[in-house]
Kinemage of the C-alpha trace (Angstrom):
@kinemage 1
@onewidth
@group {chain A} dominant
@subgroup {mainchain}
@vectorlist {calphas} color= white
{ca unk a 1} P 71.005 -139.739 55.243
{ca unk a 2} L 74.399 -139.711 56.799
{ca unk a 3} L 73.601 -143.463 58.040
{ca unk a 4} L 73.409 -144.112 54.187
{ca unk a 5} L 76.895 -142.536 53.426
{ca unk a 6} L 78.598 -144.531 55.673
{ca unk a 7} L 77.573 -147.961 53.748
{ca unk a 8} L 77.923 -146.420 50.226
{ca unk a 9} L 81.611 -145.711 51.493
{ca unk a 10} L 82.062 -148.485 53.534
{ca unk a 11} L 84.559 -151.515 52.178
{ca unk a 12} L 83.623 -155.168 51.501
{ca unk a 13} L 84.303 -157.615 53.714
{ca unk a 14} L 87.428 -159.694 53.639
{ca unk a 15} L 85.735 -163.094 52.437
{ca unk a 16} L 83.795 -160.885 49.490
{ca unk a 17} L 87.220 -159.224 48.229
{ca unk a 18} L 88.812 -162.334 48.516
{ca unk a 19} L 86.042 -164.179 46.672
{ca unk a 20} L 86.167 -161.307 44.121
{ca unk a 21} L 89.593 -161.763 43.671
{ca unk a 22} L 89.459 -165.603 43.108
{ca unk a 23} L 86.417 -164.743 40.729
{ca unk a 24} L 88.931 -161.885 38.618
{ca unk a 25} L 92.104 -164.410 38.632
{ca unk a 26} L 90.074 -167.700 37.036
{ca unk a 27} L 88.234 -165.609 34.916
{ca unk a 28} L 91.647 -164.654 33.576
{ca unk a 29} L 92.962 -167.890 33.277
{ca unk a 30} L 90.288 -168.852 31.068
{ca unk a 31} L 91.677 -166.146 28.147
{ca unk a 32} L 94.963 -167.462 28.696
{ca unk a 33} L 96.239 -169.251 25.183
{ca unk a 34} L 97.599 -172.554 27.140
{ca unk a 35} L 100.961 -174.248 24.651
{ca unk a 36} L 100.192 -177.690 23.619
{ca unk a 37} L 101.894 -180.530 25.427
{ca unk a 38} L 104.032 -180.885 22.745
{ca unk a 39} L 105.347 -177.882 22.954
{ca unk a 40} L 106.024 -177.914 26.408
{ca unk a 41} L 108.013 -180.755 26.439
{ca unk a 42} L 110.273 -179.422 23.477
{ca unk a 43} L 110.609 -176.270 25.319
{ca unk a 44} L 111.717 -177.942 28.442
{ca unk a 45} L 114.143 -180.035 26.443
{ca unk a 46} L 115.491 -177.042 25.379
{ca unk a 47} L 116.123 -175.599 28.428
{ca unk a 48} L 118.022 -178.691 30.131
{ca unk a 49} L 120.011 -178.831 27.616
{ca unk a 50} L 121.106 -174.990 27.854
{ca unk a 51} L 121.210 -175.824 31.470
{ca unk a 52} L 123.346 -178.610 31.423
{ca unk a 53} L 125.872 -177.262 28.764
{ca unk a 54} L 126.414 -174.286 31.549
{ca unk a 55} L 126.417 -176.246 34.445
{ca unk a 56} L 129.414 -177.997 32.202
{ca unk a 57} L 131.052 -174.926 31.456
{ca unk a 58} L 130.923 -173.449 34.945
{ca unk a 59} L 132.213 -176.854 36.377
{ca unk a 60} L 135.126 -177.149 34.108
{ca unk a 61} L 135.800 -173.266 35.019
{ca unk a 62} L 136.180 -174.159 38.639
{ca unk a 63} L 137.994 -177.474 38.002
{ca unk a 64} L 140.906 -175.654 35.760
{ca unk a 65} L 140.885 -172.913 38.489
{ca unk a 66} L 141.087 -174.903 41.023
{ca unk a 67} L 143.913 -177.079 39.671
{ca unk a 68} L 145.735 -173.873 38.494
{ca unk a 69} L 145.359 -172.738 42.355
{ca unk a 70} L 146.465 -176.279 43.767
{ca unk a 71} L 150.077 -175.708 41.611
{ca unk a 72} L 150.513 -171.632 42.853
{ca unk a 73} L 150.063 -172.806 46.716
{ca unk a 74} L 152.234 -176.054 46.391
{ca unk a 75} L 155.342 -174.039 44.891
C-alpha cells in the first residue's frame, strides 16, 4: 500500500512534461484566428511608417540640439 502512494504522488518524467507541454502549446495554436496575409502586410506598412516618421522626428530633435549646443560652446 504505501509502495502504491509513492507512484500515485510521484511526478512525470522530464521528457513526458515536456512532451505534454509541446502537446498543450500546438493544440493551442490550432484555435488561434491567424490574420490573412493581406492584412499583415498592411499592418506592417503601418507600422514602418509610424516608425520612420519618429525615427525623423527624434533625428531632427538631436540635429537642432545639437547645432543649438555647437553655437553655446563656440561663444
Amino acid at each position: 500500500m504505501a509502495n502504491a502512494t509513492k507512484t500515485k504522488n510521484k511526478k512525470p518524467s522530464w521528457f513526458r512534461r515536456v512532451g505534454a507541454k509541446f502537446k498543450e502549446t500546438f493544440s493551442e495554436l490550432k484555435r488561434v484566428s491567424w490574420p490573412k496575409f493581406t492584412t499583415v502586410l498592411k499592418t506592417t506598412g503601418v507600422v514602418l511608417v509610424v516608425v520612420t516618421a519618429f525615427l525623423a522626428i527624434v533625428t531632427g530633435i538631436d540635429w537642432g540640439l545639437g547645432e543649438i549646443l555647437d553655437k553655446i560652446t563656440k561663444a
